[in-house]
C-alpha positions in Angstrom: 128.7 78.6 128.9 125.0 78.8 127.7 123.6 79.0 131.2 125.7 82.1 131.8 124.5 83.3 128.4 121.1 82.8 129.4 121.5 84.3 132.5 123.4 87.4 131.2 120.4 87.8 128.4 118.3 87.5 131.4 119.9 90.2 133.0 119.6 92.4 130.2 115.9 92.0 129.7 115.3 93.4 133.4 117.8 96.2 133.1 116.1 97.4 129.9 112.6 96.8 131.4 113.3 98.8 134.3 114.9 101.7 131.9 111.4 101.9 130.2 109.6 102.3 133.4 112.6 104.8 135.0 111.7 106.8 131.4 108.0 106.7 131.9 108.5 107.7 135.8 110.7 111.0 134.5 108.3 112.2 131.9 105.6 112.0 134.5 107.6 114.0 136.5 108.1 116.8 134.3 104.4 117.1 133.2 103.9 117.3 137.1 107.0 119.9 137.5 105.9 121.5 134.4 101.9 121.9 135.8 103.3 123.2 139.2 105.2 125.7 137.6 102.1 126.9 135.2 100.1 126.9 138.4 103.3 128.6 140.7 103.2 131.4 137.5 99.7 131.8 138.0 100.0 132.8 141.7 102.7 135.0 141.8 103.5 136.4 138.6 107.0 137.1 139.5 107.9 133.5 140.1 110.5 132.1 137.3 111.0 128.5 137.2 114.4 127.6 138.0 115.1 125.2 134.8 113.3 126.1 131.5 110.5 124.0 130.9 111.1 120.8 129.0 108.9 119.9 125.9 105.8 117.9 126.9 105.9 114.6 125.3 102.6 113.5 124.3 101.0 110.9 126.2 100.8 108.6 123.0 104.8 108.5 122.7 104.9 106.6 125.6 103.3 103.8 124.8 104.6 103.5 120.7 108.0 103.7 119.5 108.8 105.0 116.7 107.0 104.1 113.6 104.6 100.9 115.8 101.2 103.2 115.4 101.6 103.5 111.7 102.7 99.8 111.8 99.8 98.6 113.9 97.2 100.7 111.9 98.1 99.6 108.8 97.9 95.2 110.1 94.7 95.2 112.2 92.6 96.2 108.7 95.0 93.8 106.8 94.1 91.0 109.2 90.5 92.2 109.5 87.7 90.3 107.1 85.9 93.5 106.7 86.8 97.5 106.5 86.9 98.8 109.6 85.8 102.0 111.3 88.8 104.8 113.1 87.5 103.5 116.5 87.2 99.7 116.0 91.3 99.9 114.8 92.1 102.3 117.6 90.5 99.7 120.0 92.0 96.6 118.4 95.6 98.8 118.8 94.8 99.7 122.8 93.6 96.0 123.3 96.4 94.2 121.1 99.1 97.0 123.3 97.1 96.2 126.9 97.2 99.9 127.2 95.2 102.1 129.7 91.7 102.7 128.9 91.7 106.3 129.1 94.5 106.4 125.9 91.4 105.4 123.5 90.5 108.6 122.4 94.2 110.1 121.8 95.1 106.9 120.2 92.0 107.0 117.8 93.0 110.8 117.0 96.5 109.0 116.1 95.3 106.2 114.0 92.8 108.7 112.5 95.5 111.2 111.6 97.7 107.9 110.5 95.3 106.7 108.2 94.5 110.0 106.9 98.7 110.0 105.6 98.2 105.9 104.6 95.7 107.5 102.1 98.1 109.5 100.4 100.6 106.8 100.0 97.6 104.6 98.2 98.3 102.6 101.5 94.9 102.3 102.6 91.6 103.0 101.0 88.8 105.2 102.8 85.1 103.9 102.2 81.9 105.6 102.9 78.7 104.2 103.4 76.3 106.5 103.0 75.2 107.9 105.6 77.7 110.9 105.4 79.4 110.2 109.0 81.1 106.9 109.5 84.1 105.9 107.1 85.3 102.9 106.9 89.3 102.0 106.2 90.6 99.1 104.4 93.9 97.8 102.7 94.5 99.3 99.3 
């Protein structure tokens, strides 16, 4: 009985791995659908695209679920010895997540824009240090 309970569990696992990566496949497909149109449009004014264009789902939402950025933002200071700069926690998040290298930069305007809301909850503290440029974040 606990092999097959294993195995079944093991089963799931794969099924809902490959549903993630059927989900990523289909929004790339309608950001390419979406740029063909835009560039069909373009050409030939007259052209109407058959289905109405879906929303575009920002490239970060593929990679967080809901409520993981602000979750991650707010543990890599807590588990950091020192505050830490918008870019040193956005590369902590993209190396923690294995993701892409070319998400840095929309996942630092994320965790910038993340720890911007922290601030308002007296979540996180926002330190400058002098020089009137970098900020530094830590736990409140």
């Amino acid at each position: 009985m606990l092999k097959a309970i294993a195995e079944l569990l093991e089963r799931r696992a794969a099924l809902a791995a490959r549903q993630e990566e059927i989900k990523l496949e289909i929004v790339e497909i309608d950001e390419n659908l979406i740029a063909l149109d835009r560039v069909l449009v373009l050409l030939d004014p007259s052209y109407r695209p058959s289905a109405p264009a879906k929303r575009r789902t920002k490239t970060i939402e593929r990679y967080f679920g809901r409520g993981e950025l602000s979750d991650a933002t707010l543990a890599i200071p807590r588990d950091a010895k020192e505050p830490l700069t918008v870019a040193d926690c956005a590369a902590a998040i993209v190396r923690a997540k294995a993701l892409p290298d070319d998400t840095l930069g929309r996942v630092k305007a994320n965790v910038a824009a993340t720890l911007t809301t922290l601030v308002k909850r007296d979540r996180v503290r926002r330190l400058h240090n002098g020089d009137g440029h970098t900020v530094h974040w830590e736990i409140a």
